[in-house]
C-alpha positions in Angstrom: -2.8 -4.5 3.4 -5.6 -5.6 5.8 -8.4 -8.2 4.7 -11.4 -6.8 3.7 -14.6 -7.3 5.6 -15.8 -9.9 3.4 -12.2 -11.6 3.3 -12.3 -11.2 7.3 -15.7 -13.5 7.7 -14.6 -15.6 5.1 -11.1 -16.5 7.0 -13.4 -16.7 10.2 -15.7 -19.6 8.8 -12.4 -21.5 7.9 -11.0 -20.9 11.4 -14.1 -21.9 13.2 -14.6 -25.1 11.0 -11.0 -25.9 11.8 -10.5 -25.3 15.3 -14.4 -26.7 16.8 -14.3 -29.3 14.4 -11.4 -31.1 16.6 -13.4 -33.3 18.8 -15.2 -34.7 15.8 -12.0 -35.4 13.9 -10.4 -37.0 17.1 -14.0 -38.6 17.8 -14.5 -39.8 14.3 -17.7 -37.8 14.7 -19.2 -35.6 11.8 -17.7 -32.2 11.1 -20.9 -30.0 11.9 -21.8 -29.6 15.2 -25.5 -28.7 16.3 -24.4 -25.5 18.2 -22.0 -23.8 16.5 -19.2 -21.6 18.5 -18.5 -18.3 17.7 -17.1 -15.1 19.5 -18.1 -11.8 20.8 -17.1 -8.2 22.3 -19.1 -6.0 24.8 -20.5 -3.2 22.6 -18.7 0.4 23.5 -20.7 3.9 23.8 -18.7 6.7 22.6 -17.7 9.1 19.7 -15.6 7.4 16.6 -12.8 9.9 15.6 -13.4 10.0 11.5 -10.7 9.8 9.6 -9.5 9.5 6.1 -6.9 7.2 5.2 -4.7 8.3 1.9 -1.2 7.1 0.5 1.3 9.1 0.6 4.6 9.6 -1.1 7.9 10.8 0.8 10.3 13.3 -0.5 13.1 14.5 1.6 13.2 18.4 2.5 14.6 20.6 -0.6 15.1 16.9 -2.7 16.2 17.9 -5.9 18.1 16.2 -9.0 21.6 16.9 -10.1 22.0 17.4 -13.7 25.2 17.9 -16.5 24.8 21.7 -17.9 27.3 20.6 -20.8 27.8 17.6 -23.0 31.3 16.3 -21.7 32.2 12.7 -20.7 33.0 12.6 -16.9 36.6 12.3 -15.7 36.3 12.4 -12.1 33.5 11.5 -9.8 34.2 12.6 -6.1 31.1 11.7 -4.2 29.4 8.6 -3.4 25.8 7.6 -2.2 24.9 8.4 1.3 27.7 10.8 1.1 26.8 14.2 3.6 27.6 17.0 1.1 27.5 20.7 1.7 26.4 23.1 -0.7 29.1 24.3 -3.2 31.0 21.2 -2.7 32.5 19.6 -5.9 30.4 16.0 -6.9 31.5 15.5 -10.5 34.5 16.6 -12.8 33.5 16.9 -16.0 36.3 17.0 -19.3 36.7 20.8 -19.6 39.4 21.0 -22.9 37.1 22.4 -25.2 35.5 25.0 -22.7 39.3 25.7 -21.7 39.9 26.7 -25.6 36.7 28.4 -26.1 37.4 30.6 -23.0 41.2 31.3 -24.3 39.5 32.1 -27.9 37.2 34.8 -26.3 40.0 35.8 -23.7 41.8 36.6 -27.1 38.8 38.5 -28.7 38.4 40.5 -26.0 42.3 42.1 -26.2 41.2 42.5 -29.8 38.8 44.8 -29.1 40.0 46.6 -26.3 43.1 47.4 -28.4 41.1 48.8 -31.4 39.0 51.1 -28.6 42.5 51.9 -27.5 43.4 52.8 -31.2 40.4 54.8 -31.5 40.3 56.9 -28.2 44.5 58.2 -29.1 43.0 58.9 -32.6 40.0 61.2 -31.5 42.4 62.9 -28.7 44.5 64.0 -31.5 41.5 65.0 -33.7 39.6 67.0 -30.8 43.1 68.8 -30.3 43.4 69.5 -33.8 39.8 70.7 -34.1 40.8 72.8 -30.9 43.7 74.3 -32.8 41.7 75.4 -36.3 38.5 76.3 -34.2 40.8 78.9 -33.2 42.2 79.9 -35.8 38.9 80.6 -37.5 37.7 82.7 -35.1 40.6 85.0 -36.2 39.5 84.3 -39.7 42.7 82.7 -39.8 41.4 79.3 -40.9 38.8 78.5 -43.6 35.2 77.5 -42.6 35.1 74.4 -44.9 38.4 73.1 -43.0 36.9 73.3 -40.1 33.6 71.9 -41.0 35.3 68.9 -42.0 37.7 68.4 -38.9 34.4 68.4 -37.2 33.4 65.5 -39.0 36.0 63.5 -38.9 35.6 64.3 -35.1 32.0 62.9 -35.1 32.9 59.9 -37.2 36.0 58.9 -34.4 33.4 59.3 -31.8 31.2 57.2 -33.2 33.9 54.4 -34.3 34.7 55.0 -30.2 30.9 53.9 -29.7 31.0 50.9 -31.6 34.4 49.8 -30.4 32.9 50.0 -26.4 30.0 48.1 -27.5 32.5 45.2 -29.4 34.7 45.3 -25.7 31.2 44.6 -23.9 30.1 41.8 -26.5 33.5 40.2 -26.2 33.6 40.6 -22.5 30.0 39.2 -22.4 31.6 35.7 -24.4 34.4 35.8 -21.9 32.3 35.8 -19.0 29.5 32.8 -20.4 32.9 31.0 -21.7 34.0 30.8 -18.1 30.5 29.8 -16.9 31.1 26.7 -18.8 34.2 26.0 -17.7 33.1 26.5 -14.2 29.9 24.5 -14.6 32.7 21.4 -15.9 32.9 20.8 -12.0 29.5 20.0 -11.1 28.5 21.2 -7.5 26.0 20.4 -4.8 23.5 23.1 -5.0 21.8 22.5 -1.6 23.6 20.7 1.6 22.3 17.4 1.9 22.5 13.6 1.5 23.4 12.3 -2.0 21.7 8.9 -3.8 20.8 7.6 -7.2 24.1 8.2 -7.7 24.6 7.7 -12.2 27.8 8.8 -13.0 30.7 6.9 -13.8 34.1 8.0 -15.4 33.8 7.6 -19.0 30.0 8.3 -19.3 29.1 11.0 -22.0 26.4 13.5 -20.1 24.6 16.1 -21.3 22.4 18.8 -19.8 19.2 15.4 -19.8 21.5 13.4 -18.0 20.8 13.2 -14.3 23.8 12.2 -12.3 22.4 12.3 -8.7 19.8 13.1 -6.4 20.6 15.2 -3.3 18.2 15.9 0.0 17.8 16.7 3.4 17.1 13.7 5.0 16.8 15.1 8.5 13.4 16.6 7.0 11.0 14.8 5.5 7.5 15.8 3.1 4.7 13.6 2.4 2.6 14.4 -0.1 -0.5 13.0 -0.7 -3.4 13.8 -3.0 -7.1 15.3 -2.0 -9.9 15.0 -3.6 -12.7 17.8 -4.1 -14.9 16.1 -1.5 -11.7 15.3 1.0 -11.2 19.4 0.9 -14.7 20.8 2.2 -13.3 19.0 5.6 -9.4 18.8 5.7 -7.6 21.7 6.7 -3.8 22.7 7.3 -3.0 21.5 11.3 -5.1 18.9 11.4 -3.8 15.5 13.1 -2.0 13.0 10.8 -0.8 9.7 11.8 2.2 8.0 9.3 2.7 4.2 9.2 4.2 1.5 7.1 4.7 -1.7 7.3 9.0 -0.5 6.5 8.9 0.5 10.5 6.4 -2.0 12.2 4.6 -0.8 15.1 6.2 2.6 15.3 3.5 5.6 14.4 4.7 8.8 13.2 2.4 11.9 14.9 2.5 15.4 12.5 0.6 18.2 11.2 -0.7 19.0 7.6 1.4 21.7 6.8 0.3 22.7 3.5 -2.3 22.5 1.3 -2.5 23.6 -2.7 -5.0 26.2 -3.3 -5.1 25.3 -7.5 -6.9 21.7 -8.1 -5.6 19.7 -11.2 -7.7 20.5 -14.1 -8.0 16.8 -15.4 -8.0 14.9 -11.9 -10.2 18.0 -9.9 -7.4 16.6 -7.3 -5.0 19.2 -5.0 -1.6 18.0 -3.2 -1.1 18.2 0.1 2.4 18.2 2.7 2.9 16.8 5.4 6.8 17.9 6.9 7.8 15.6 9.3 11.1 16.0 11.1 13.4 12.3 10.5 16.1 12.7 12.7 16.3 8.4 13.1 16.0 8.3 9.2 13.1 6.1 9.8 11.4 7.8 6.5 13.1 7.1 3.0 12.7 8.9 0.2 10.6 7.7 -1.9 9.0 5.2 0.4 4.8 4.7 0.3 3.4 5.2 3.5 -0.2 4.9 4.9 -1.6 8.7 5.6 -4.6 8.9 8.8 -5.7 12.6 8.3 -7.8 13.1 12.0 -10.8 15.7 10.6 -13.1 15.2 13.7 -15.4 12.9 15.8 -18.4 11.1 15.1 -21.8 11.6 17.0 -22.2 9.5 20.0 -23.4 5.9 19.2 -22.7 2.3 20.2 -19.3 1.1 19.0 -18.7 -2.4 17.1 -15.7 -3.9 15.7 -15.6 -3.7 11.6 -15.5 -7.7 11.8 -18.7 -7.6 13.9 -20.7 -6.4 10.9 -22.5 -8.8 9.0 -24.9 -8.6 5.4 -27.2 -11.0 6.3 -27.2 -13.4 2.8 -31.1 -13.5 3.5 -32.3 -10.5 5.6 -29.8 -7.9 2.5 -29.4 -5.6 4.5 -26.4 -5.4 7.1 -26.9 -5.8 10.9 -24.7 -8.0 13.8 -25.4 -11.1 15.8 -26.3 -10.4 19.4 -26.6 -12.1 22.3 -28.3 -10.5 24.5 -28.9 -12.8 27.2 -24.6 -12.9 28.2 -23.3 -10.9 31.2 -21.1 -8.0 30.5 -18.7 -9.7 32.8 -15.8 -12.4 31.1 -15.3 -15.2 32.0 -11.7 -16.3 32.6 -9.6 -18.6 33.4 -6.2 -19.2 34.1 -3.3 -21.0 32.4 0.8 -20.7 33.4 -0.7 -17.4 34.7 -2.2 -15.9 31.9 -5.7 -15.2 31.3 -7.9 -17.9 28.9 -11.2 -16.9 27.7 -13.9 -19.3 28.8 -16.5 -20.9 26.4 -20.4 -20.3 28.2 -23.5 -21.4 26.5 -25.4 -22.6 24.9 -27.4 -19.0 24.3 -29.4 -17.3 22.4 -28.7 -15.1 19.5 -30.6 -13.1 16.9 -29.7 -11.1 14.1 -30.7 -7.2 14.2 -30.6 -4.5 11.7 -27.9 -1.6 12.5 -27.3 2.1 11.0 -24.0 3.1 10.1 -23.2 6.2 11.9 -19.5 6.3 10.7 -16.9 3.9 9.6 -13.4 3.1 10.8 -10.4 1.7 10.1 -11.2 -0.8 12.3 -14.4 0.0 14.4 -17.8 1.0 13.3 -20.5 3.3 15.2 -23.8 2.0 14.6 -27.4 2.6 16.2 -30.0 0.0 16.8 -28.1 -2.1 19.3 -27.7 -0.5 23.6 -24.0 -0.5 24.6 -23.0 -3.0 26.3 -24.3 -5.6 24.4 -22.5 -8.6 23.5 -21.9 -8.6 19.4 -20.5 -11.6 17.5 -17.4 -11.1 15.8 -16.1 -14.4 15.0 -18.6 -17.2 13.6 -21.7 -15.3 11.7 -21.5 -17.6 8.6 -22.3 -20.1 11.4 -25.3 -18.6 12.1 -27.0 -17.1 9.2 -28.9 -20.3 8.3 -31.2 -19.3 11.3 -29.5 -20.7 14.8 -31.4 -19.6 17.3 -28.4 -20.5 20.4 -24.5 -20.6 20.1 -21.7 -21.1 22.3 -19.7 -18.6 22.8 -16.6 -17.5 24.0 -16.4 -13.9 25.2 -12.9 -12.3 24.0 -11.9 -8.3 24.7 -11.6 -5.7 22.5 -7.8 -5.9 22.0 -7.9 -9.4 20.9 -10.0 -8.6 18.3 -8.3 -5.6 17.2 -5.1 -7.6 17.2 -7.2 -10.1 14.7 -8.0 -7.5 12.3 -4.9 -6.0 11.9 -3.6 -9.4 10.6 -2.9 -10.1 7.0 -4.7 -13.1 5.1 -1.8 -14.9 4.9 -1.0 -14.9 8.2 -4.8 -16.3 9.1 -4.3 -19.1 6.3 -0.9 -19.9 7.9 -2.4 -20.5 11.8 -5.3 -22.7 9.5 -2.6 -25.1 8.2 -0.1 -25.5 11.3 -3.5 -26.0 13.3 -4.9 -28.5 10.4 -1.4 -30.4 10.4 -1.0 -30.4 14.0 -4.5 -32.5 14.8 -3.2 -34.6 11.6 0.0 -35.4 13.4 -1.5 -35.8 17.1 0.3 -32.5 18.1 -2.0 -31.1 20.9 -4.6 -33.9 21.1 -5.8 -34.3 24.6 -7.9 -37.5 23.7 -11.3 -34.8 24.3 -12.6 -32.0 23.2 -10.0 -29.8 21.6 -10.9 -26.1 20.7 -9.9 -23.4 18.7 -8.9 -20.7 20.3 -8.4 -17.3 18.6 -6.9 -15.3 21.6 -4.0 -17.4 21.1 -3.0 -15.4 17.6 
């Protein structure tokens, strides 16, 4: 989480009443001075590339949860997490008595039934002989009609006793075959070929077909999903530039497409998912892991760039605008300590406040109109001057310094104020003159 604007100036007023209130402390002077110090950038021309910054969830590719298809306590479990499993591959032995006796009690039905269809197939052979025999016979008139009428009946009634036993072989066959399913499904497998976690099966544990016993991914593939809005979709499309960070991996920024998009919005939310697959061969994403999402949609028009912390509501004017001082070079002034750069304080100088437009926002710089590029803006110190300066020193800092400054959490800022606050308390760093806060130091 970075500070918020109003968070930002608030941090900078405590700064800049700690650091340029050293000479007074050491002086036994009092803590306002007449000028007050503050810090600006050289105003940038160019286009701001808009963005919108979403949270995102990670899933690993084809992530899916294991589950119990019978109620059986587990006997055996083979796999561990972070185990690399391939599909098929045996995780969990389940107790299998009872499907083992419920396969040989249909095993047994079945015999049953093919023996009867057995029975009844010699049977009707005999008959349709016999029938064969008589049919003869009474086409020499040497056999009554009623005789064999009634072979022929006895015919049809075999055949369809024949029927039924067929169908009774299929049912029992059909038992046989689901009664082996569950004996099978007493081993449970790895569907996919993947990583296992959330390993929550132990030997002993009753499970059931709700119990889930792992999860199982391809970590090797990642998807981040993240949710639009109606207004986010008139302007996001699939393949446009995403950045990933998280605080999990630092500095390190992960570059990908949007891959997918859901055409069907959620009827309640009016909301529609989105996927980002990224490839993970370091395992740098986790699943499950929160992640910020920069979705690149285009550029701004061309206007004078600021930084986010040089934007200002003026308590009196209401309306929000930046300290200028228009008078300064564009040049910095440096100088040079153990061979690194220092910026230099100049002034006294004039400043003013003017009124800005907002052409587009940033995460961390602002096109504006109303100011030239080039301009010097202050980004450090405007709570200093909103009760009417005129003049201000100022040092003159580059854009990376204050980038660097914005990035940083609150914490961090109210840290630097106490080690700077004990430090004069303890003497550390006094130089018996003027000592000055210096923010290009952080």
């Amino acid at each position: 989480m970075r500070p918020s604007r109003i968070t930002s100036f608030f941090l900078s007023a405590i700064l800049f009443s700690v650091g340029c209130s050293g000479d007074d402390d050491n002086q036994g002077q009092q803590r306002s001075r007449p000028v007050p110090t503050v810090e600006t950038v050289v105003a940038q021309f160019g286009t701001l590339p808009l963005e919108e910054r979403l949270n995102g969830s990670v899933r690993a590719f084809n992530q899916t949860d294991i589950f119990a298809e019978i109620n059986a306590p587990v006997m055996e479990v083979l796999v561990n997490n972070g185990d690399d499993v391939r599909a098929g591959q045996p995780l969990v032995r389940l107790r299998d008595t009872e499907a083992r006796e419920r396969l040989s009690q249909a095993q047994s039905s079945l015999e049953i039934s093919e023996a009867q269809l057995q029975q009844t197939m010699a049977r009707l052979e005999a008959q349709r002989a016999q029938l064969n025999r008589i049919q003869q016979l009474a086409s020499r008139d040497l056999q009554s009609q009623s005789e064999l009428e009634q072979l022929q009946s006895e015919v049809m009634a075999l055949e369809a006793t024949r029927q039924l036993n067929e169908a009774q072989v299929r049912q029992a066959r059909s038992v046989v075959n689901e009664r082996e399913n569950d004996l099978s499904v007493a081993t449970v497998k790895a569907p996919i070929s993947g990583i296992v976690g959330q390993r929550n099966a132990e030997v002993g544990q009753q499970v059931n077909a709700s119990t889930r016993l792992f999860q199982i991914g391809d970590l090797n593939r990642m998807k981040v999903q993240v949710t639009l809005t109606e207004t986010m979709l008139s302007r996001i499309r699939t393949g446009m530039r995403v950045q990933v960070t998280s605080p999990a991996f630092g500095d390190s920024v992960i570059t990908a497409r949007v891959s997918r998009i859901s055409p069907f919005l959620n009827p309640v939310t009016h909301t529609a998912e989105a996927e980002i697959e990224i490839e993970n061969p370091d395992r740098m994403l986790r699943p499950g892991m929160f992640v910020n999402v920069d979705i690149f949609y285009g550029d701004s028009d061309q206007a004078t760039l600021v930084p986010n912390n040089a934007i200002y509501r003026h308590p009196r004017e209401g309306f929000e605008g930046v300290f200028v001082a228009p008078s300064l070079m564009q040049e910095l002034n440096f100088a040079y300590e153990d061979g690194q750069e220092i910026p230099q304080m100049v002034g006294p100088t004039g400043v003013e406040f003017r009124r800005i437009e907002i052409v587009a926002r940033g995460r961390m710089v602002t096109a504006v109109r109303g100011i030239d590029p080039q301009t010097h803006v202050v980004t450090l110190g405007q709570n200093l001057l909103a009760d009417g300066s005129e003049s201000a020193r100022v040092r003159q800092v580059d854009w990376e310094h204050i980038l660097n400054l914005q990035q940083m959490q609150s914490r961090d800022l109210i840290r630097i104020i106490h080690e700077r606050s004990a430090s004069r308390q303890n003497g550390v760093g006094s130089t018996g003159g003027s000592t000055q806060f210096q923010p290009a130091n952080l």
